[in-house]
N, CA, C and O of each residue as an XYZ file, in Angstrom:
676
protein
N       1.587     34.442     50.781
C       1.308     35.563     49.899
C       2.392     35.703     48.828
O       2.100     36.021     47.676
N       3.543     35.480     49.190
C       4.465     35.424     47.979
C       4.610     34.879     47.029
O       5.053     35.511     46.070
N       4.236     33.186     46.867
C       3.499     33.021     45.557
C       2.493     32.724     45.626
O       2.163     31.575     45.919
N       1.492     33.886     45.322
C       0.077     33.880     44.659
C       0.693     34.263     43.698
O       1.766     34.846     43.549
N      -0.485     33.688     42.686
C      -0.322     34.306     41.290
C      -1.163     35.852     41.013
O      -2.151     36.364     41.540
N      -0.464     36.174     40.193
C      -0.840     37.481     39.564
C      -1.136     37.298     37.897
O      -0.527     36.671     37.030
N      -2.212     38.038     37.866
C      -2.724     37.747     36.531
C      -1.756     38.961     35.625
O      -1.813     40.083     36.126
N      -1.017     38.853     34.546
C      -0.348     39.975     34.058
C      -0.636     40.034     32.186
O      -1.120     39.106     31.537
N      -0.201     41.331     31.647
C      -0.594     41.508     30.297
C       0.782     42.065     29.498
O       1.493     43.029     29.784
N       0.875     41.252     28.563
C       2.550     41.740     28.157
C       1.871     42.177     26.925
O       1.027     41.394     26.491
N       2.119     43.553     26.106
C       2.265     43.598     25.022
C       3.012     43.917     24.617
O       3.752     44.631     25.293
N       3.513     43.498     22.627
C       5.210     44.025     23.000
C       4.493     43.742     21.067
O       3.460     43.349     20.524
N       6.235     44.396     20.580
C       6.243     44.858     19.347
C       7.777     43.951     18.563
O       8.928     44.068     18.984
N       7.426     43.260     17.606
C       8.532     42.511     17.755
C       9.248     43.021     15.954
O       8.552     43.367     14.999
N      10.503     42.929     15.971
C      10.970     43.531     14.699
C      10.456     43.018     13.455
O      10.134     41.843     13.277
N      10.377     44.113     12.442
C       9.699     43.045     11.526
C      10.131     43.231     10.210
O       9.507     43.607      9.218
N      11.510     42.851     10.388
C      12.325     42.154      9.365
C      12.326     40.630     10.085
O      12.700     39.599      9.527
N      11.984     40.704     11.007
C      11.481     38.716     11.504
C      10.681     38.345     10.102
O       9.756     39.064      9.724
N      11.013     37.411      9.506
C      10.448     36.018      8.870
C       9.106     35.445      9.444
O       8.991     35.064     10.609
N       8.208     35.423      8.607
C       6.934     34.803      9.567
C       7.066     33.767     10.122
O       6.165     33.561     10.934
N       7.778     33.023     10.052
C       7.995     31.792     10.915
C       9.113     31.921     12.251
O       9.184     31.060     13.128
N       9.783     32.907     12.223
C      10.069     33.517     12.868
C       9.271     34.059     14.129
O       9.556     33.867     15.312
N       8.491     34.586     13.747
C       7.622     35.054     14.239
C       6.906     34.734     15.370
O       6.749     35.459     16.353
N       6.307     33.183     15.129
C       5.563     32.354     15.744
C       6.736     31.584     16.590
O       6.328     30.952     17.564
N       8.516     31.558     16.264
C       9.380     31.048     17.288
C       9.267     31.928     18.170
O       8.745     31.612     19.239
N       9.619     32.950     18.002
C       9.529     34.011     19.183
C       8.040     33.820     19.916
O       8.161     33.572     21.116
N       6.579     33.888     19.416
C       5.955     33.787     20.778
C       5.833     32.966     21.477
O       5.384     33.181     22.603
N       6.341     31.194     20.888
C       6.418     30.000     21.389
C       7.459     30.301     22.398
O       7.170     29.828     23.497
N       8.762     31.046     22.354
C       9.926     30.784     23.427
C       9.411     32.246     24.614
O       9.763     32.347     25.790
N       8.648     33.076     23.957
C       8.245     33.363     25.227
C       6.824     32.916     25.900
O       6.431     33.228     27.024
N       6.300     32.287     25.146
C       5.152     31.580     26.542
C       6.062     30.133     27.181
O       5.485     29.600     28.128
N       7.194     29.574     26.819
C       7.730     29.062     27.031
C       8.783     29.157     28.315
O       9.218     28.348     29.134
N       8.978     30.711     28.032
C       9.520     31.041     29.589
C       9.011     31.293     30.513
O       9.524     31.133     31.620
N       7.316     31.979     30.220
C       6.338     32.221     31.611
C       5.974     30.640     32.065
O       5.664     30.217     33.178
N       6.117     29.973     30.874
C       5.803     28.217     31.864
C       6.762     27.930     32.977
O       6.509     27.586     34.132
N       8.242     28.202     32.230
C       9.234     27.836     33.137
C       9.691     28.283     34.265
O      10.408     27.786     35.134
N       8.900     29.843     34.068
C       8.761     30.264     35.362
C       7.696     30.415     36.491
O       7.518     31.279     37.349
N       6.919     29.013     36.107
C       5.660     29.147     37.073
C       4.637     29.983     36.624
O       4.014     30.814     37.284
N       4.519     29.700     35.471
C       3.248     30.954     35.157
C       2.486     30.246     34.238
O       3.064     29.493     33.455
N       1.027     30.395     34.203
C       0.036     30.006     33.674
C      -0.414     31.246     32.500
O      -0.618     32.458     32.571
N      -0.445     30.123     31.304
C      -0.845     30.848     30.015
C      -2.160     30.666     30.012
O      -2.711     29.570     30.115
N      -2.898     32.107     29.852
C      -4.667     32.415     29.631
C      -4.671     32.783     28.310
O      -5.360     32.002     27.655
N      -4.303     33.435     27.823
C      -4.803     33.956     26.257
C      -3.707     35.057     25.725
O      -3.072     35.934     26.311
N      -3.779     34.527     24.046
C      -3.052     35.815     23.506
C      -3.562     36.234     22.235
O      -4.384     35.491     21.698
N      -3.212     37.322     21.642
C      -3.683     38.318     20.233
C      -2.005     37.801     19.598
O      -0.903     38.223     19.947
N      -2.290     36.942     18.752
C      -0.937     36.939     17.859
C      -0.399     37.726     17.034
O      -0.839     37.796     15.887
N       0.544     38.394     17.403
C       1.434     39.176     16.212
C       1.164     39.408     14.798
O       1.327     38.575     13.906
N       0.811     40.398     14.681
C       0.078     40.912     13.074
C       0.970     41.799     12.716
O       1.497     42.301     13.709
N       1.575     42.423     11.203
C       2.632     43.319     11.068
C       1.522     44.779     11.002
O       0.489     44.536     10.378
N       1.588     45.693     11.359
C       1.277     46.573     11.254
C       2.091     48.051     11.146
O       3.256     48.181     11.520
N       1.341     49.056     10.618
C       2.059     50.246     10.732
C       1.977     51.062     12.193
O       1.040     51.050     12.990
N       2.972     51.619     12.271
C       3.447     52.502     13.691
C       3.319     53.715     13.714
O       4.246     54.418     13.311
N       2.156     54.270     14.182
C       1.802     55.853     14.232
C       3.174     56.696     14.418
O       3.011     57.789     13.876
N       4.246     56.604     14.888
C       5.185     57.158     14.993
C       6.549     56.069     15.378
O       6.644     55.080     16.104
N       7.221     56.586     14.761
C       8.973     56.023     14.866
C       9.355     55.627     16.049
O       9.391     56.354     17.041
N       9.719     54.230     16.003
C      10.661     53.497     17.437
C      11.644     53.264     17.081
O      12.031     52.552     16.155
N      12.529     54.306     18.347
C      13.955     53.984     18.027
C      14.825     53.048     18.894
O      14.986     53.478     20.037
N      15.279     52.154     18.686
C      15.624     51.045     19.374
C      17.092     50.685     19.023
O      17.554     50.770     17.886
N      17.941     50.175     20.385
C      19.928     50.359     19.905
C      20.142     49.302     20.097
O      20.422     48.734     21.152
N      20.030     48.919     19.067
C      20.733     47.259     18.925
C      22.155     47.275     18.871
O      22.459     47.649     17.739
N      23.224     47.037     19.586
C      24.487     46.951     19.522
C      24.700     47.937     19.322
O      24.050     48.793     19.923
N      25.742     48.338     18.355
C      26.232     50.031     18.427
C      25.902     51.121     17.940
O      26.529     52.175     18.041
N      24.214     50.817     17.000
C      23.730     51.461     16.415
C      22.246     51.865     16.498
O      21.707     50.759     16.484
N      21.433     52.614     16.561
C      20.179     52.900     16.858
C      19.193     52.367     15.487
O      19.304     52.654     14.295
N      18.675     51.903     15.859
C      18.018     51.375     14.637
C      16.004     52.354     14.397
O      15.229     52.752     15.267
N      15.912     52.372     13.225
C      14.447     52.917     13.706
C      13.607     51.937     12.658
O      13.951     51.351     11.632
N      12.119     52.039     13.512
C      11.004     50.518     13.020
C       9.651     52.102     12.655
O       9.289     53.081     13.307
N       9.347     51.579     11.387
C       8.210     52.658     11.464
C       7.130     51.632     11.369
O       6.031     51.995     10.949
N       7.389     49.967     11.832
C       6.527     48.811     11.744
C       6.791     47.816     12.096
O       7.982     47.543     11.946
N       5.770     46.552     12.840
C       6.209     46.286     13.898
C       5.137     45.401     13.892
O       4.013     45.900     13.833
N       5.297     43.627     13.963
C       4.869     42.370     14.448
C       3.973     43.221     15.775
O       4.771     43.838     16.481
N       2.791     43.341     16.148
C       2.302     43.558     17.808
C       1.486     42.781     18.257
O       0.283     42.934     18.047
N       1.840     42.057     18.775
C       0.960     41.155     20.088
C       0.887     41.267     21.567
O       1.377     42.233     22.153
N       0.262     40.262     22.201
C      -0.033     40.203     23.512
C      -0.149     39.071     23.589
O      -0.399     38.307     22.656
N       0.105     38.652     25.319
C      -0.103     37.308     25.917
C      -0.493     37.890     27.372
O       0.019     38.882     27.892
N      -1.151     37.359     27.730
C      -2.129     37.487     29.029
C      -1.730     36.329     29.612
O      -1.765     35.344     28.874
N      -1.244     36.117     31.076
C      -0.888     34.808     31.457
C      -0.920     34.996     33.710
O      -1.531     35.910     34.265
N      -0.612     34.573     34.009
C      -0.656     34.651     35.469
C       1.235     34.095     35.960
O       1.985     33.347     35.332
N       1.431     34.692     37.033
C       2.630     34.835     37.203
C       3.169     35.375     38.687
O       2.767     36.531     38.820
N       3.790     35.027     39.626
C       4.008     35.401     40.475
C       4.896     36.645     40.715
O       5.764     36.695     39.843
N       4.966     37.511     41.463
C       5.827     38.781     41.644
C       6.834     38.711     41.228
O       7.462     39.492     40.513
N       7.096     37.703     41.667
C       8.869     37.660     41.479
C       9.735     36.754     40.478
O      10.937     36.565     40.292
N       8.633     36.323     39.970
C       8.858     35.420     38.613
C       8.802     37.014     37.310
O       9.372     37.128     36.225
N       8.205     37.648     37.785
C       7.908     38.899     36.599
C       9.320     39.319     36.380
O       9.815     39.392     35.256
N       9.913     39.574     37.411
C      10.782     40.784     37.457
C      11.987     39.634     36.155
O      12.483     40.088     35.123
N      12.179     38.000     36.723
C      12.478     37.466     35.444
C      12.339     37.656     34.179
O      13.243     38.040     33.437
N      11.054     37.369     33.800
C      10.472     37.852     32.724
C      10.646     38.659     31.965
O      10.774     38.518     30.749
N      10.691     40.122     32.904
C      11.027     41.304     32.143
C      12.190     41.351     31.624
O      12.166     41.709     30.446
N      13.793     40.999     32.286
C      14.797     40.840     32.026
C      14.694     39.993     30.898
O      15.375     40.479     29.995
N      14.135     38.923     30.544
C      14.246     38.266     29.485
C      13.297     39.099     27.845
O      13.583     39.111     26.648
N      12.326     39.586     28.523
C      12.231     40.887     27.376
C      12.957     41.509     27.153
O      12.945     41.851     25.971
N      14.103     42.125     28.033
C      14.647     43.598     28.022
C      16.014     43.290     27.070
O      16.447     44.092     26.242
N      16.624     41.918     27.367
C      17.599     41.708     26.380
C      17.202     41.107     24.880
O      17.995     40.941     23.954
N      16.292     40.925     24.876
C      15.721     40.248     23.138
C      15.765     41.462     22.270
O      14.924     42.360     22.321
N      16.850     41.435     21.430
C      16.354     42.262     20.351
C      15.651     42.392     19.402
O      15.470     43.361     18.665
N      15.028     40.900     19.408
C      13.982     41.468     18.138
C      12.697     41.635     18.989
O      11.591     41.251     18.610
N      12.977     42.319     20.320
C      11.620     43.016     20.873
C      12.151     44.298     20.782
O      13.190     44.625     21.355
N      11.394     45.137     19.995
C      11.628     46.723     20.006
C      10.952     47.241     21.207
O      11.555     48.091     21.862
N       9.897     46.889     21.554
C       9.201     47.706     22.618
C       8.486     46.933     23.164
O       8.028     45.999     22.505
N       8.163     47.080     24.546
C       6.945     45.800     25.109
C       6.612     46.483     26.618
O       7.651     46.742     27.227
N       5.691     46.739     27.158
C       4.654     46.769     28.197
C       3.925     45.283     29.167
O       3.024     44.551     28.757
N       4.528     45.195     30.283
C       4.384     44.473     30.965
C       2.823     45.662     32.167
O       2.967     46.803     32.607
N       1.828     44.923     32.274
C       0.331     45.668     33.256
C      -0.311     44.485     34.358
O      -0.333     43.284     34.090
N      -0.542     44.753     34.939
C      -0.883     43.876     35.972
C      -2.845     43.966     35.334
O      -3.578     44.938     35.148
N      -3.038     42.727     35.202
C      -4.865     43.144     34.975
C      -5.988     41.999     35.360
O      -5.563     41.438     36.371
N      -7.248     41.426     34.964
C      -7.920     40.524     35.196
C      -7.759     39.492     34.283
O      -7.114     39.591     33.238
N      -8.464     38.295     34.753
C      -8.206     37.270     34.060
C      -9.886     37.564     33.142
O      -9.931     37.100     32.002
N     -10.692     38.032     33.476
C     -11.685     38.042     32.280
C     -11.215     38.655     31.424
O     -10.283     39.440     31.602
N     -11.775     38.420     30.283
C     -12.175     39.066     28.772
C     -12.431     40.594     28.843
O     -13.583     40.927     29.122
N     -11.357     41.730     28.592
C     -11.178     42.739     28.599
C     -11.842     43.454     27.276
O     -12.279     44.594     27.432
N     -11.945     42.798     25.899
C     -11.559     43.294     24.920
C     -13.261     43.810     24.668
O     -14.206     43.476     25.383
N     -13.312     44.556     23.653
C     -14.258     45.170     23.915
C     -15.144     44.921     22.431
O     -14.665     45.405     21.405
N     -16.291     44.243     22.371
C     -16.443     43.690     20.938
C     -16.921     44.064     19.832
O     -16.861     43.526     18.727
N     -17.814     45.819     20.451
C     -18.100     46.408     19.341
C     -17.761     47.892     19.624
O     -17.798     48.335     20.771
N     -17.543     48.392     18.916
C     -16.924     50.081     18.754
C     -18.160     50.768     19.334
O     -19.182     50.089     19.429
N     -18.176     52.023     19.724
C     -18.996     52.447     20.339
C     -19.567     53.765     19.009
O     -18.804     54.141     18.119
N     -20.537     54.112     19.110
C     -21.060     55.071     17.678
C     -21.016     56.208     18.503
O     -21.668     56.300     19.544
N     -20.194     57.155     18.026
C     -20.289     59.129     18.389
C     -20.965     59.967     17.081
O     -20.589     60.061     15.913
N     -21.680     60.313     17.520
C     -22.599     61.355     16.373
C     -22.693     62.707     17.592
O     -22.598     62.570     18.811
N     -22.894     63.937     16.866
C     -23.215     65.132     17.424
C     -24.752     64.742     17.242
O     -25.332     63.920     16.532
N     -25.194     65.748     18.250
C     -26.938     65.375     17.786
C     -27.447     66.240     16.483
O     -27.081     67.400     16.287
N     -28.250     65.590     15.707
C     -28.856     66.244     14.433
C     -28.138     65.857     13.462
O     -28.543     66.194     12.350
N     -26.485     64.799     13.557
C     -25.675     64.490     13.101
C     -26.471     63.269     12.494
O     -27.221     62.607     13.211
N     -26.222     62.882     10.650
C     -27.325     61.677     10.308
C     -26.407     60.541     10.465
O     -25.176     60.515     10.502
N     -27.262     59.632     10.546
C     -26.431     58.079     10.779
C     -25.992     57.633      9.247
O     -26.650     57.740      8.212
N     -24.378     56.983      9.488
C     -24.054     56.950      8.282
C     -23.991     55.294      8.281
O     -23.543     54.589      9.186
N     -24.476     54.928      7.208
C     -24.294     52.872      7.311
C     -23.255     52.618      6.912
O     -22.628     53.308      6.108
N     -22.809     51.345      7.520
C     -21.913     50.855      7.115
C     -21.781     50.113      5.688
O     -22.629     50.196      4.799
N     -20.470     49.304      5.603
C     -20.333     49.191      4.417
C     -21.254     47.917      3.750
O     -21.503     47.961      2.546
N     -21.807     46.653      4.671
C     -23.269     46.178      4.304
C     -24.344     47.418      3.724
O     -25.417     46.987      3.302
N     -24.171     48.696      3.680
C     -25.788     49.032      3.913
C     -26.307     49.091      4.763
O     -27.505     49.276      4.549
N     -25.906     48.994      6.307
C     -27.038     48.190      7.722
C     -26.230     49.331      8.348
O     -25.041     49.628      8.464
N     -27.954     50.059      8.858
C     -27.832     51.137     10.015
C     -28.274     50.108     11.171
O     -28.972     49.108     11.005
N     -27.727     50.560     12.358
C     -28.180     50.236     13.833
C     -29.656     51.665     14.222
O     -30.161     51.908     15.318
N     -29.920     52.235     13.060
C     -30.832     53.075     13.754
C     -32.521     52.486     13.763
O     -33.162     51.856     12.921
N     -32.740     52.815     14.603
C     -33.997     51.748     15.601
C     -35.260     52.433     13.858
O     -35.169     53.513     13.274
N     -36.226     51.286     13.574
C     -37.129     51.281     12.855
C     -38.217     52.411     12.760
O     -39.156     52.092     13.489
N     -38.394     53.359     12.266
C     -39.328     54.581     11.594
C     -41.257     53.942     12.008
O     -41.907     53.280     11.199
N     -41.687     54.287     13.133
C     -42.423     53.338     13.174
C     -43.227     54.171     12.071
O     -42.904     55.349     11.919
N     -44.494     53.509     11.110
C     -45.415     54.246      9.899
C     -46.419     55.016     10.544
O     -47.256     54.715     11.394
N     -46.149     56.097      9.943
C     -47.165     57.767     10.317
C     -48.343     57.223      9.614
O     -48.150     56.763      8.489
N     -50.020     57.196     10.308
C     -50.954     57.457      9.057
C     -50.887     58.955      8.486
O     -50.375     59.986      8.922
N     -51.666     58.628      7.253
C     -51.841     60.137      6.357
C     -52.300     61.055      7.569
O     -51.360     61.831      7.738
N     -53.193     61.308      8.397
C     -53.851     62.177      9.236
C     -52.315     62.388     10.259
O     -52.339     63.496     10.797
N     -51.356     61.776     10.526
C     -50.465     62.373     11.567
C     -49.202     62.811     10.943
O     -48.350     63.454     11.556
N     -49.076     62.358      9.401
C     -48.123     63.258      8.638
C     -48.650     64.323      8.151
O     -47.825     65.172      7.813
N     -49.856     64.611      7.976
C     -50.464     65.912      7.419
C     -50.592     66.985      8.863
O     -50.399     68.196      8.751
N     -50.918     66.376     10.107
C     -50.358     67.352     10.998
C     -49.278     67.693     11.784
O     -49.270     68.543     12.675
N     -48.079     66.772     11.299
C     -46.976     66.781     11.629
C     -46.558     68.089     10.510
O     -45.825     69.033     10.803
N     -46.997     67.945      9.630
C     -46.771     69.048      8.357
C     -47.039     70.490      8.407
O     -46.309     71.329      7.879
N     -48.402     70.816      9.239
C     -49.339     71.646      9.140
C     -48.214     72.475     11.163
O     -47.916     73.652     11.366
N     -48.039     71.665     11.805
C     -46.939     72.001     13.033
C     -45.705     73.171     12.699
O     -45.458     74.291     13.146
N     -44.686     71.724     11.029
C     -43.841     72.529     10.922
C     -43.952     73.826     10.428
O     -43.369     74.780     10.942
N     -44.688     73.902      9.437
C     -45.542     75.028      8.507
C     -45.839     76.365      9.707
O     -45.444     77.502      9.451
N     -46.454     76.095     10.797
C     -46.840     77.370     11.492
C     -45.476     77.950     12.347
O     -45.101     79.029     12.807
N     -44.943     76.461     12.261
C     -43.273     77.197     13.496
C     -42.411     77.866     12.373
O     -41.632     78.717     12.801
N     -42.393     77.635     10.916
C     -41.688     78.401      9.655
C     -42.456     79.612      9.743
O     -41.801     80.652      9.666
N     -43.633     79.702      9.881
C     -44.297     80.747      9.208
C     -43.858     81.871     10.677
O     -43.200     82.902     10.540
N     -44.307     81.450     11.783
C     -43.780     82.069     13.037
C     -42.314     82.376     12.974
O     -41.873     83.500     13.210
N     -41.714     81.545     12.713
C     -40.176     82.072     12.743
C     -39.923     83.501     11.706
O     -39.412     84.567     12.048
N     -40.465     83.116     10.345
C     -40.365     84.060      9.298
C     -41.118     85.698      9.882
O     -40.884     86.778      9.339
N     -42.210     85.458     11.320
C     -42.486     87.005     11.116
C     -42.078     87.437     12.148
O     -42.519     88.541     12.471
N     -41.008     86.705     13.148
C     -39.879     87.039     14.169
C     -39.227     87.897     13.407
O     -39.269     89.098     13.674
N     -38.455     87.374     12.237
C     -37.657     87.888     11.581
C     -37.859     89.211     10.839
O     -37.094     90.176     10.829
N     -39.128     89.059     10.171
C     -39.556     90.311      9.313
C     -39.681     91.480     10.448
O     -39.581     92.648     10.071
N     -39.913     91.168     11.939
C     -40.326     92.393     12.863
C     -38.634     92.820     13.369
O     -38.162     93.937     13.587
N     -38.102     91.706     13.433
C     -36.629     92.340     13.598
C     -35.923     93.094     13.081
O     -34.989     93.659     13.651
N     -36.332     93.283     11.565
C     -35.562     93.633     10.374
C     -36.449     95.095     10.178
O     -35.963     96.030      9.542
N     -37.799     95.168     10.802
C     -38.169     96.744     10.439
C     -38.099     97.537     12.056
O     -38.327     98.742     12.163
């Protein structure tokens, strides 16, 4: 039981005054160390610079430094217990890792491939930037079931309107 592997998920935030080539050294020397430590590489999201919803403050030597942006990737890989606790130590001293999250998770495909649509109800569907609604096809009314679809709303207006007029005297 002690070495089975464990499937694990590192994401981490890497400084980004890194050089793009830079960049790609750093994730090479760390899938480089989960090899060396017995660990099998499954998949990763390569480092993109992005903006940081809020300020990371991080103390590089004698000074606190703050990143309002930040290289963020992931590597998904398998790894034994006690090879991790390595690992982490070798995150924890890299400074050009500002921040990083080590999760224990599955080896399938987590990611999720389409956004999910929230509308309130009565809320109209808005298209995207093609033009292209996902809303299901209008099947065609004949004239005889739009004229009493018409003649429906017409009596529930006209009913509503003498709710109102009896309320009001």
């Amino acid at each position: 039981m002690q070495n089975e592997l464990t499937v694990y998920e590192t994401g981490f935030h890497l400084n980004p005054s890194l050089p793009e080539g830079e960049v790609l050294g750093k994730v090479t020397d760390l899938k480089d160390h989960i090899s060396s430590r017995g660990g099998v590489f499954i998949s990763e999201g390569f480092p993109t610079l992005r903006p940081l919803t809020y300020t990371i403050v991080k103390r590089i030597g004698n000074e606190n430094k703050r990143f309002n942006q930040s290289y963020f990737g992931w590597i998904k890989f398998e790894m034994t217990p006690e090879a991790i606790v390595d690992f982490k130590k070798v995150l924890e001293n890299d400074n050009d890792i500002i921040r990083f999250l080590i999760i224990k998770t599955v080896r399938e495909d987590t990611m999720i491939s389409t956004r999910p649509e929230f509308r309130l109800p009565g809320e109209e569907k808005v298209e995207d930037e093609a033009g292209q609604s996902n809303e299901e096809e209008k099947e065609d009314l004949t004239p005889e079931e739009e004229a009493e679809i018409d003649r429906s709303i017409d009596d529930l207006v006209s009913s509503t309107d003498k709710e109102e007029e009896n309320k009001q005297e």
